[in-house]
C-alpha positions in Angstrom: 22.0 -22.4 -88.8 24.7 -23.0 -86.5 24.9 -25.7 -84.0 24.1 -23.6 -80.9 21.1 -22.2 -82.5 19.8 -26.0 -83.2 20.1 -26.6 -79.5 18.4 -23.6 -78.8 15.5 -24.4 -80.8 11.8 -24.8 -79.1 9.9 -27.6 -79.8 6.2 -28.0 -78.8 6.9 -25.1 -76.5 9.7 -26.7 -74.7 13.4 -25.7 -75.0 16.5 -28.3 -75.0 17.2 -28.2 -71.3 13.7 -28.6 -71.0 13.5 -31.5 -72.8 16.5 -32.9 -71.3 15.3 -32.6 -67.8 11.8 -34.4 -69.2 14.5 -36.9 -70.7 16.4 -37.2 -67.4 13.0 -37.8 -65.2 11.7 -40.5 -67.2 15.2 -42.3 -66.6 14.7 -41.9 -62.8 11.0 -43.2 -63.5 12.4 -46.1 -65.2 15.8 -47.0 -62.6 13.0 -47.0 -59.7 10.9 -49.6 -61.9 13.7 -51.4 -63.0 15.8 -51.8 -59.8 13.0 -51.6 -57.7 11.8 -55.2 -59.0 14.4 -56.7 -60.9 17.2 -55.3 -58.7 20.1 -53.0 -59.4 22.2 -55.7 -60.6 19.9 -57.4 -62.9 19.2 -54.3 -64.7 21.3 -53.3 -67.6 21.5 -49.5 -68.8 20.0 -50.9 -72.3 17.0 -52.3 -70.3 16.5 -48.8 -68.3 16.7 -47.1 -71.4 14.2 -49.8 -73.3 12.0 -48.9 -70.4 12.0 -45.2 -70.7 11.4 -45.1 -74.5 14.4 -43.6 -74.8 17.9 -44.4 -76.7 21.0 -45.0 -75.1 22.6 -42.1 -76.6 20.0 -39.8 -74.2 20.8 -41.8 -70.9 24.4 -41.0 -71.5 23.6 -37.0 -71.5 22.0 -37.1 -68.0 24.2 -39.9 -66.3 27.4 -41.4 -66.3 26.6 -44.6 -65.6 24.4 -47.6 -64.7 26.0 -46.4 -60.7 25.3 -42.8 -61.6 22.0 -43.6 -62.2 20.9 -45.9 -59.4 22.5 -42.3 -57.0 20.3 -39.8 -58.8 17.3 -42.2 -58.1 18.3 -42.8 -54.1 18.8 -38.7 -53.7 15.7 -38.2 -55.7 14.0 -40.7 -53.3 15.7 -39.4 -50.6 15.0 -36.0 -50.6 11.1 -36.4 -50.6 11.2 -38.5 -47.7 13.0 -36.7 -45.6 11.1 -33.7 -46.8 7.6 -35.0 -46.2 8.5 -36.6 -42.6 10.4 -33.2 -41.7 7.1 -31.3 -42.8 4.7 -33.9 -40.7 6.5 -33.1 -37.9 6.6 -29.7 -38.0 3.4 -29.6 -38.5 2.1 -31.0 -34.7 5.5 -28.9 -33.1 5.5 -28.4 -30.6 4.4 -30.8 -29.2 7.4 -34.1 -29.2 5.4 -37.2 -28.4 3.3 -35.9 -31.7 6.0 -35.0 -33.9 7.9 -38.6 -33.5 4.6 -40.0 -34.4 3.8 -38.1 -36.7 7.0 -38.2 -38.7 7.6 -42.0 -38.2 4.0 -42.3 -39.9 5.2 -40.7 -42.9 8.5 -42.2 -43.6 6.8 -45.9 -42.8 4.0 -45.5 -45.0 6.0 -44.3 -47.5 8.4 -46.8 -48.1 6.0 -49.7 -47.1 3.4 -48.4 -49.4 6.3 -48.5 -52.9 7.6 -51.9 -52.8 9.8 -50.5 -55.4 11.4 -47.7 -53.4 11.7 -49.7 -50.2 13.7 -52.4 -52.2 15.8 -49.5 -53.5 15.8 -47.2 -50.8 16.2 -50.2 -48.1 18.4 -52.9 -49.9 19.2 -52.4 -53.6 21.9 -49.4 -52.6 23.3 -51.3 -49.8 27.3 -52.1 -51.1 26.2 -51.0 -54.4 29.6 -48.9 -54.1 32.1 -46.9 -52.7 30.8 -44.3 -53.1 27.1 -45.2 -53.0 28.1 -46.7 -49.2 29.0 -43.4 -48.1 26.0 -41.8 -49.3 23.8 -44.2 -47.5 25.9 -43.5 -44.3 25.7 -39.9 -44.7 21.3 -40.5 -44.9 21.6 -42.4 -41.7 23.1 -39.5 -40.4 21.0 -37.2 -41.8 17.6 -38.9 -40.0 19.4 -38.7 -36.7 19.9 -35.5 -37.1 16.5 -35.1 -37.8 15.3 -36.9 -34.8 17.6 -34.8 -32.5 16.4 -31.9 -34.2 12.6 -32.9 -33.1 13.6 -33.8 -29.6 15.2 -30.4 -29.0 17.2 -31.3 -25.9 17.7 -29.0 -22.8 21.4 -26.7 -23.1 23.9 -29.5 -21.2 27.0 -30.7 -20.9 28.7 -32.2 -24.1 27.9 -35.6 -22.8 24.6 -35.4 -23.0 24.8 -33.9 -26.7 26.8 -37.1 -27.4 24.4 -39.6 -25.9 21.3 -38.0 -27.9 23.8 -38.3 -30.8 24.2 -41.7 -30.5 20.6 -42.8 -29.6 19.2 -41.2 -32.4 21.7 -42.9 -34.6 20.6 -46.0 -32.9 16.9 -45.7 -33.1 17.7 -44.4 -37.0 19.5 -48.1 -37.3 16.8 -50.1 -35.7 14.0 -48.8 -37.8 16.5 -49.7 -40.6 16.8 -52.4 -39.9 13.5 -53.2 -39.2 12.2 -51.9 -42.5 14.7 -54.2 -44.3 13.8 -56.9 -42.6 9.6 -56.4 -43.7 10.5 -55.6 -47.2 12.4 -59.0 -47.2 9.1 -60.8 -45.5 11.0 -61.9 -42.4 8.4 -59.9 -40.2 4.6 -60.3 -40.4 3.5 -57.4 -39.1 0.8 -54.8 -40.6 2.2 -51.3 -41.6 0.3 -50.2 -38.0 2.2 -52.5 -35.9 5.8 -51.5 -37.4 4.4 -47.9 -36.7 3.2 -48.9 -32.9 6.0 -50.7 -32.3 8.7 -47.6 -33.8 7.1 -45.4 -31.9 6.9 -47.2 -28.4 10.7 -46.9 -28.7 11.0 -43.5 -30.0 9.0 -42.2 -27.2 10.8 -44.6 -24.3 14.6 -43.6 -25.8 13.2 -39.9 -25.5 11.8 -40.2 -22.5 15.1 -41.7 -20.9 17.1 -38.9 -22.5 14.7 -36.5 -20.2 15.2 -37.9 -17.4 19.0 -38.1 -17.4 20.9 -35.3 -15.2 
């Protein structure tokens, strides 16, 4: 039998890239368990693998590296939050006021709810690398985005596209920060409070935006 046909093969009903992409999830399972306690650079590639069940050998078919690994977790992460706070707010459109709630809900309860992916999601990434950097600027841009999205400002000059630009960008910070802050226990504050308090300045940067000429 020929090598192509012995990757081919099934096995309990499940084909190779089937089995590889089982492989390849329960290696994200185990890099948001390992650096979301121990920390990204605590954790050793042998000690992800360990974790999974898994040899070394089937880490190296799904990811480059220990770096390659902590990205596919982040973008994994990533993607369902910004998913599930996209969909909570769409699903109370049109109504603003209701959609910044509604999505800052989801995304704080989220993350404040997973110790593990806050601590990844929130700190373990942060000057992880080069390139990892510009990934986590490009999701801070990608939030704003969101926001501006949900505030739907009136046609205007390009001024005032710039100034919702940059206030979204700043509210996206400050709830960053915020969050980062918490995970770290700096803040006592109940998950309620952080939402409260978010959306008090949501709702007063929006309504400034409204006002202006």
């Amino acid at each position: 039998m020929t090598g192509t046909q012995t990757a081919g093969r099934r096995y309990g009903g499940r084909d190779a890239a089937q089995r590889q992409q089982e492989r390849r999830t329960r290696l994200i399972q185990a890099g948001l368990d390992m650096f979301g306690t121990v920390g990204y650079a605590s954790a050793s590639v042998k000690q992800v693998c360990s974790h999974a069940g898994l040899t070394e050998r089937y880490f190296y078919e799904s990811f480059r590296d220990r770096e390659d690994l902590l990205a596919g977790v982040y973008n994994e992460l990533i993607t369902t939050i910004q998913a599930e706070t996209a969909q909570a707010a769409a699903a109370v459109a049109p109504d603003v006021d209701a959609q910044l709630r509604a999505g800052l809900e989801v995304f704080i309860r989220t993350l404040a709810d997973d110790a593990r992916m806050a601590r990844l999601v929130l700190i373990e990434v942060v000057g992880a690398s080069p390139r990892l950097e510009v990934r986590r600027r490009e999701v801070l841009h990608e939030f704003a985005a969101l926001i501006a999205a949900v505030v739907a400002p009136p046609p205007g000059p390009e001024a005032s596209s710039n100034r919702l630009t940059m206030t979204a960008m700043s509210l996206v910070g400050g709830v960053n920060e915020l969050l980062v802050d918490w995970t770290l226990g700096h803040q006592d504050a109940t998950v309620e409070e952080l939402i409260d308090l978010c959306y008090t300045l949501f709702i007063a940067a929006y309504r400034a935006i409204s006002d202006q000429p």
